[in-house]
C-alpha positions as CSV (number, residue, x, y, z in Angstrom):
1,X,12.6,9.4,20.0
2,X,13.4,11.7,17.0
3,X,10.0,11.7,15.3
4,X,6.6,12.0,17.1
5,X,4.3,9.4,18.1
6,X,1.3,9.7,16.2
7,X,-1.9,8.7,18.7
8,X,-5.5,7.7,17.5
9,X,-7.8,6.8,20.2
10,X,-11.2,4.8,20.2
11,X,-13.7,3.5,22.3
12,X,-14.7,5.4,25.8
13,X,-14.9,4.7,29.1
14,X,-14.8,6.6,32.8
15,X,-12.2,9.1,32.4
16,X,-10.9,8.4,28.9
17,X,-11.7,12.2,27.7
18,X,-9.1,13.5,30.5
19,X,-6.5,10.9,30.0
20,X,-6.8,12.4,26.2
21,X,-6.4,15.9,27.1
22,X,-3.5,15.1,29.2
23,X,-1.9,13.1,26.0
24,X,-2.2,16.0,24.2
25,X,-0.3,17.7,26.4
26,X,2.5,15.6,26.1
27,X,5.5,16.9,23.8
28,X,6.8,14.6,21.0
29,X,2.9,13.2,20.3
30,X,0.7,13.9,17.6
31,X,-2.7,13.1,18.2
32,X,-4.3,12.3,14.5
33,X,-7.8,11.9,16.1
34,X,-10.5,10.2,17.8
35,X,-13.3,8.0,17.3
36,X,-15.8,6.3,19.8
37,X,-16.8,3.6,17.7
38,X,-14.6,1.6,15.4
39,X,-16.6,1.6,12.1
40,X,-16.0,5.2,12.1
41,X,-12.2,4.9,11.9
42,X,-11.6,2.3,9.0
43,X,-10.0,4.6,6.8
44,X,-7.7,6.2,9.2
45,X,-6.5,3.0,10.6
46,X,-6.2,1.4,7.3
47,X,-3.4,4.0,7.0
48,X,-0.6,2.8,8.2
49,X,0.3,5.8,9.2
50,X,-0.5,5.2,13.1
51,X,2.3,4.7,15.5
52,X,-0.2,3.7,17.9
53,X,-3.7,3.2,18.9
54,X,-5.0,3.9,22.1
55,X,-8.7,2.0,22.6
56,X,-11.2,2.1,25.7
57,X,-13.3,0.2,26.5
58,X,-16.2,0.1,29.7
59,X,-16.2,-4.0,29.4
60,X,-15.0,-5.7,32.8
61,X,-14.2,-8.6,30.3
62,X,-11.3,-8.5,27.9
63,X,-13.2,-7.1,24.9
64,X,-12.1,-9.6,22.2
65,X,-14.5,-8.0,19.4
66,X,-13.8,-4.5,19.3
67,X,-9.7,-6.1,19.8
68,X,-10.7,-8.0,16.6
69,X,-12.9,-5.0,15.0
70,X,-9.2,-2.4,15.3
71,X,-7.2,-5.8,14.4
72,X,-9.1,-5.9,11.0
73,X,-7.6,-2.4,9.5
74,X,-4.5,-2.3,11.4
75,X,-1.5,-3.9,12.9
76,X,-0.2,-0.7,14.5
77,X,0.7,-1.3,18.1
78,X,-2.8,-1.3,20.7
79,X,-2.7,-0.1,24.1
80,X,-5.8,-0.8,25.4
81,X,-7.2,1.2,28.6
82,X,-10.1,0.2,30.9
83,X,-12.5,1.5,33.6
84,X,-13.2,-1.8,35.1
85,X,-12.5,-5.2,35.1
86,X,-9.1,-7.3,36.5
87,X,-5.6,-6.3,35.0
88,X,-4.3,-9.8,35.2
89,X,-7.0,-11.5,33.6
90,X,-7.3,-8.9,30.3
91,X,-3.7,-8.8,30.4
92,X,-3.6,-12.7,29.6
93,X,-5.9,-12.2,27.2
94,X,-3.8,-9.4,25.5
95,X,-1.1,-11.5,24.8
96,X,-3.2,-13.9,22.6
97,X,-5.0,-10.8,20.6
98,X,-1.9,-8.8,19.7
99,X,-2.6,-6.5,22.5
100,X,0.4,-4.2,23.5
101,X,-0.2,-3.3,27.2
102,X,-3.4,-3.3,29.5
103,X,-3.8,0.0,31.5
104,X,-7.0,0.4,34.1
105,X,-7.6,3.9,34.8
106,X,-7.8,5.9,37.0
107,X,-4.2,5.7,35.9
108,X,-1.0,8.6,36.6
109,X,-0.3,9.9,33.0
110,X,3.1,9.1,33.0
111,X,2.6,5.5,33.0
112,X,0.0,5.7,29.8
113,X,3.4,7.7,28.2
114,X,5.3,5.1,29.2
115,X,3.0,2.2,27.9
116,X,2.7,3.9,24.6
117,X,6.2,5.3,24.3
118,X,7.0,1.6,24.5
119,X,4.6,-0.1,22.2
120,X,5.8,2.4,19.6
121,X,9.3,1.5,20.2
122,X,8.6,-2.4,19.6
123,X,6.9,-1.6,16.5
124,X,9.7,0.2,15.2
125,X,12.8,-2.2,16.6
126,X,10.8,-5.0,15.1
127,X,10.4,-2.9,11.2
128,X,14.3,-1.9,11.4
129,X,15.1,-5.6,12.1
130,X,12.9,-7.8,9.7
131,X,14.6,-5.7,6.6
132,X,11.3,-3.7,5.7
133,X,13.4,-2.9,2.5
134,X,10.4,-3.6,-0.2
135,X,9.8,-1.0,-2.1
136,X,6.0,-0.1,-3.7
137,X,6.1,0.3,-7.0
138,X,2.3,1.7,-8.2
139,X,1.6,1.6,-11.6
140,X,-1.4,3.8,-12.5
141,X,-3.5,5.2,-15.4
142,X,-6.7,7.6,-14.9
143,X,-7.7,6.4,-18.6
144,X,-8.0,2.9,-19.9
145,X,-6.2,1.6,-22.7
146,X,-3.0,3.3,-22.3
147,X,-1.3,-0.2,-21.7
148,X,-1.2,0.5,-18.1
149,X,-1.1,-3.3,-17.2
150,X,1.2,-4.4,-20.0
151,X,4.0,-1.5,-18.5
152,X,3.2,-3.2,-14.8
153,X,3.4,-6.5,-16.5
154,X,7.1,-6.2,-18.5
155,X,8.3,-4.2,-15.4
156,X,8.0,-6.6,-12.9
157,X,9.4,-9.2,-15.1
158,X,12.6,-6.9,-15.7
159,X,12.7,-6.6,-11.8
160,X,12.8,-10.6,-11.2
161,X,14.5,-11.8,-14.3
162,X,16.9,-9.1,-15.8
163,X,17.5,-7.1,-12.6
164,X,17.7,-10.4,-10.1
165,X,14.9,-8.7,-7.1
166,X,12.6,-11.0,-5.3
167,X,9.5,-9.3,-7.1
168,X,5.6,-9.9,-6.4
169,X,3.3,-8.4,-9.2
170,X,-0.4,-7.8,-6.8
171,X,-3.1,-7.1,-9.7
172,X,-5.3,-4.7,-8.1
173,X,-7.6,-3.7,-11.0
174,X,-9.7,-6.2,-8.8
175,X,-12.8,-6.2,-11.2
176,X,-11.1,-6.5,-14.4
177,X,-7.4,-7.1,-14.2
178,X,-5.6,-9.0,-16.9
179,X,-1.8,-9.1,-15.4
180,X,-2.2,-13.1,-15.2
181,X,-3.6,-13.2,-18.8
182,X,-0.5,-10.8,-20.4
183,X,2.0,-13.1,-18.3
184,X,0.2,-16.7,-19.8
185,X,-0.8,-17.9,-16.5
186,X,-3.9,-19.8,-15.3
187,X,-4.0,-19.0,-11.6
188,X,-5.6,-21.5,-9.4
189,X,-5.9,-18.9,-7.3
190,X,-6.2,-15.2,-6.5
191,X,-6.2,-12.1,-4.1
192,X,-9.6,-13.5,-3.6
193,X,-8.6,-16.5,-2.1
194,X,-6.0,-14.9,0.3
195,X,-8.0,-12.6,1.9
196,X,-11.3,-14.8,2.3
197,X,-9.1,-17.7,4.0
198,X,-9.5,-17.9,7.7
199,X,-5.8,-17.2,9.8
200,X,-4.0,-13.8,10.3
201,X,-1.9,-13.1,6.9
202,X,1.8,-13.6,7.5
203,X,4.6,-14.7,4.9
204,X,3.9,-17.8,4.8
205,X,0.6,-18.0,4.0
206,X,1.2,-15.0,1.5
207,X,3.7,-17.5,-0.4
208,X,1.0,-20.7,-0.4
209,X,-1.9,-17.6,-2.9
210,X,0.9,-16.7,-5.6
211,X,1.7,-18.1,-8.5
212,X,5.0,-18.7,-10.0
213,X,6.0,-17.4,-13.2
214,X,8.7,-19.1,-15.0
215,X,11.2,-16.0,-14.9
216,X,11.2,-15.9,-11.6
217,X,8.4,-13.5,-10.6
218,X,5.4,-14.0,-8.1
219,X,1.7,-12.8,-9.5
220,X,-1.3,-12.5,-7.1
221,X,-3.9,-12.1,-10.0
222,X,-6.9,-10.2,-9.9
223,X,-10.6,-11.9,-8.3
224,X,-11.7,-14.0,-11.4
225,X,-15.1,-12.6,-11.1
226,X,-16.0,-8.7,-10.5
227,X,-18.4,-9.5,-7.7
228,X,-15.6,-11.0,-6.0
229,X,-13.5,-7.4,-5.4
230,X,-15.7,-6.0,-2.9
231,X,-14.3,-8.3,-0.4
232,X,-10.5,-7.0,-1.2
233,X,-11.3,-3.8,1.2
234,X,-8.9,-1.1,2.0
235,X,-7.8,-2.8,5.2
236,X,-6.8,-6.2,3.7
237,X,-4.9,-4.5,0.9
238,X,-2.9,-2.5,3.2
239,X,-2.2,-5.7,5.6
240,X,-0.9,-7.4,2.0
241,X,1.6,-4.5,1.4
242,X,2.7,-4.6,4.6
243,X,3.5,-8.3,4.8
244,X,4.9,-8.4,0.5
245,X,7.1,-5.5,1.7
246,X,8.6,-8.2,4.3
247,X,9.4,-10.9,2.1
248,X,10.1,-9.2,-1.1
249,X,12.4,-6.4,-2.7
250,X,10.2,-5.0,-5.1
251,X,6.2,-5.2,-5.4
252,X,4.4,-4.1,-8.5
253,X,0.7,-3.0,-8.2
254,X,-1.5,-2.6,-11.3
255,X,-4.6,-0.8,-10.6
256,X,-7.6,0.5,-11.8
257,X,-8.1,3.8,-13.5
258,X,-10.1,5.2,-10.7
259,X,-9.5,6.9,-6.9
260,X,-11.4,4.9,-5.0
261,X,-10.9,3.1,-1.7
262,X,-8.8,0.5,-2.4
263,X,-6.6,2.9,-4.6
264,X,-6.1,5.0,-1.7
265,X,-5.3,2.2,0.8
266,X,-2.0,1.3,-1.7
267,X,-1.3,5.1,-2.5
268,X,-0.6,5.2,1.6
269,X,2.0,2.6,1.0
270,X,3.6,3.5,-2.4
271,X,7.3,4.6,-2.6
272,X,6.9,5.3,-6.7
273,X,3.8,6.3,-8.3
274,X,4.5,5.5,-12.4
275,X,1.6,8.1,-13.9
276,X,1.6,7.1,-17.1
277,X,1.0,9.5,-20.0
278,X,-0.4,9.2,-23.4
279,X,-0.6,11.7,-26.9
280,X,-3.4,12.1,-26.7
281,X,-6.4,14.7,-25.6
282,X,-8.5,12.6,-23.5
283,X,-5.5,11.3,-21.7
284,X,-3.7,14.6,-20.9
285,X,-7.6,15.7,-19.9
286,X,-7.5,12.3,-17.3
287,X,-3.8,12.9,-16.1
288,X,-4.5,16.6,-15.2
289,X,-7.4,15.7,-13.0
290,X,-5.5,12.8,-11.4
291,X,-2.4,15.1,-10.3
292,X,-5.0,17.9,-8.7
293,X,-6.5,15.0,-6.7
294,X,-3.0,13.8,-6.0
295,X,-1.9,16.9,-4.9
296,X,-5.5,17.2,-2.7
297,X,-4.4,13.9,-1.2
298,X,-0.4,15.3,-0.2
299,X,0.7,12.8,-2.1
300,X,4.7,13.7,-2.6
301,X,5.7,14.9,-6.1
302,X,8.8,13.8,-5.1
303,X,7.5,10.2,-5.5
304,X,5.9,10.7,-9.0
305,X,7.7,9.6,-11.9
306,X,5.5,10.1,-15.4
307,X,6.5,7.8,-18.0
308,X,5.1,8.7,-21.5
309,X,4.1,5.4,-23.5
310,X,4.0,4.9,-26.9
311,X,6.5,7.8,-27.1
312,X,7.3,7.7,-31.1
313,X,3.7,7.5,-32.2
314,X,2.7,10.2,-34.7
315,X,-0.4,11.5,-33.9
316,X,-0.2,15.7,-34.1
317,X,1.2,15.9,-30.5
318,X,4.6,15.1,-28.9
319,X,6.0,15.0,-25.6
320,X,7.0,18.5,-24.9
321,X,3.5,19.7,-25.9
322,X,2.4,17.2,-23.1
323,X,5.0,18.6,-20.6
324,X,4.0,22.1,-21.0
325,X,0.5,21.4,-20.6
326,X,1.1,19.5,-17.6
327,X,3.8,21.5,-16.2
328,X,5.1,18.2,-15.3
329,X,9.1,16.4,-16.6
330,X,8.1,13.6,-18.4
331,X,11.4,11.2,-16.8
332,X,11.1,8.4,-19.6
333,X,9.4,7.2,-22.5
334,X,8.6,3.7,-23.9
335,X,8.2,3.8,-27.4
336,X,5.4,1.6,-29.5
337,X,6.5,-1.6,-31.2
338,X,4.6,-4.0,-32.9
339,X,6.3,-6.9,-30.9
340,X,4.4,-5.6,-27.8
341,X,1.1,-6.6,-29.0
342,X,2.4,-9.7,-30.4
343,X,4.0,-10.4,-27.0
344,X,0.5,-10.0,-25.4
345,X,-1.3,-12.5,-27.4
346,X,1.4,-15.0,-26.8
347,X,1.2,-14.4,-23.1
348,X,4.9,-14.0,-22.9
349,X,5.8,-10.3,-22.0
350,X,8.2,-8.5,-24.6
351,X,11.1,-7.8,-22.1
352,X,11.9,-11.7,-21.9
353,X,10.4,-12.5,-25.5
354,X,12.2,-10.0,-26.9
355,X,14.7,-8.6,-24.6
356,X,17.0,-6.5,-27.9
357,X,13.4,-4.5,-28.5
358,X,13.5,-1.1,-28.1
359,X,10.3,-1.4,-25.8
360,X,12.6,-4.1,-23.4
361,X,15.6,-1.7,-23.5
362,X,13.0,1.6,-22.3
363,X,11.9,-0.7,-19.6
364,X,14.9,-1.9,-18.2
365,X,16.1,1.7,-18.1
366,X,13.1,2.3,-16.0
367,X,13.7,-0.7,-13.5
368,X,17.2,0.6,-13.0
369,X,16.1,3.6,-12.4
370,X,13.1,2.8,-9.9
371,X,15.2,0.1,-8.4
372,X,19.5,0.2,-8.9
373,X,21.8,-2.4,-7.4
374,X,22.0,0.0,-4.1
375,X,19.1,-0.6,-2.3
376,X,17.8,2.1,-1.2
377,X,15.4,3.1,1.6
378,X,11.5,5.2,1.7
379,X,12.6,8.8,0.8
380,X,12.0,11.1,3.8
381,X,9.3,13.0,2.4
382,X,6.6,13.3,5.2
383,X,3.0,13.7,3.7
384,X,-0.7,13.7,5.0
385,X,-2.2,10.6,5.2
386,X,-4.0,9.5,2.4
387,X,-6.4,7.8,4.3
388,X,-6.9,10.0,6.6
389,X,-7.2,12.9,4.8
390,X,-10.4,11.5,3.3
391,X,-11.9,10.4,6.8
């Protein structure tokens, strides 16, 4: 099949620990790991990273909960094995709970290849065939105030207005993001609201949460109240991405300045990671520490760019003195202008208020770069997962 199929098992049952051994065995599998019980393997199958997951389970009935319990944190294909119960019956069941295939062991191991070989196939026909093409674009700051969400902000209006891509701009500073206030919208409603409402996320009910800015790009704002982002988990975030990355060309996330879960659920999906730099001490300090947990976490280089912002400022440090320190190429820098401020308080972001600006022109150099007229694919760099390196 070219690349391996990567294996995570769950659940138990008569004769499950052999049939794992024996998958082991098998060449062109990878078998990430195991976990009996599903609350144990959140992070891991938030990943995206699974090609499969193979659950047991001793009921006789078709085990809708712990089918709903996997279905929360991942959409990877489920082959679901049995000790007991009726083939027929669980496999009508399956077809209702995005269930791959229905095995009942005692069961020869070449027919458990075969099941999963298949499921694993199917997932990738369907990717190469509903134009996965959106590309990731993370915008991240381990320090406040470096104008983290106004760079997201003019970015992903360059994307939709100046560079023509089908863009979605996902706030995910969920406690305290201001991407709807910088654009001058009033959302009536919110990332929130999408993943509280009842019904699996597809498309279309993606496109009934966002909000339409006038140049052409869709915002998913932040929860209005902090209380409210606990219920964004890892697992929801990572459904989101996968679904945006189906009906758009570009998606913009603006996070928080922090590595925390749901951080690491859209680090596991992100094709560019735009660290952006400061002159100054406590944000070379910051930036230092987020590139040794970002190397902790195999996140690619390759994938990095590092954008200096407010380039021209003179403050007793410049950008080569930031790349040393680093030992980091800084690949472009925005410089300060008093029109971006201005632009913030009207709620009307610089690179449409002001396209001739300096600031517009560093942007839209930046989009082209991330995003040029040839599309272009996920770079081939393979990397630990994010998710599970931290289960």
């Amino acid at each position: 099949m070219g690349t391996n199929v990567r294996l995570y098992f769950t659940g138990d049952c008569d004769g499950f620990d052999a049939l794992r051994e024996a998958l082991s065995q098998q060449p062109g599998f990878e078998i990430v790991g195991a976990s009996e019980h599903v609350a144990q393997a959140t992070g891991v199958l938030a990943g995206g990273h699974l090609d499969c997951v193979v659950h047991a389970t001793r009921s006789a009935a078709f085990p809708a909960a712990e089918v709903a319990a996997i279905r929360e944190h991942t959409r990877s294909p489920l082959v679901l094995v049995a000790s007991g119960g009726e083939a027929a019956s669980m496999l009508e069941h399956a077809l209702d709970s995005q269930v791959d295939d229905v095995l009942l062991l005692p069961q020869l191991t070449h027919n458990v290849v075969f099941a999963i070989r298949k499921a694993a196939h199917v997932k990738r026909q369907v990717a190469a065939s509903s134009g996965h093409t959106g590309r990731v674009v993370t915008v991240f700051s381990p320090k406040g105030g470096t104008g983290k969400t106004v760079l997201a902000t003019n970015l992903a209006a360059a994307f939709a207005k100046r560079e023509g891509k089908r863009t979605l701009l996902i706030d995910l500073d969920l406690q305290f993001g201001d991407a709807a206030i910088v654009l001058g919208i009033e959302p009536e409603k919110t990332i929130y609201d999408l993943v509280v409402a009842p019904g699996e996320l597809d498309s279309e009910k993606l496109a009934g949460y966002v909000t339409k800015h006038p140049c052409g790009l869709d915002i998913l704002p932040a929860p209005l109240r902090p209380e409210d982002a606990e219920l964004v988990t890892e697992g929801k975030i990572t459904a989101l991405l996968e679904v945006a990355r189906g009906s758009y060309d570009i998606i913009v996330a603006d996070t928080s300045p922090f590595f925390h879960g749901p951080m690491l659920a859209t680090l596991d999906r992100t094709d560019e990671l735009i660290v952006l730099c400061g002159l100054d001490v406590p944000t070379l300090k910051n930036v230092r520490l987020a590139l040794q947990t970002l190397e902790l976490l195999s996140f690619p280089a390759s994938r990095i760019k590092f954008v200096m912002n407010r380039a021209n400022s003179k403050v007793g440090l410049k950008t080569k003195e930031v790349e040393a320190a680093l030992k980091v190429k800084v690949a472009f820098e925005v410089p300060s202008e008093r029109i971006v401020p201005i632009s913030v308080n009207r709620g009307n972001p610089a690179v449409l208020g002001e396209p001739s600006s300096d600031f517009s022109k560093a942007v839209g150099t930046l989009a082209r770069a991330i995003a040029p007229p040839a599309a272009r694919g996920r770079s081939g760099d393979k990397k630990k997962s994010l998710s599970l390196a931290r289960a």
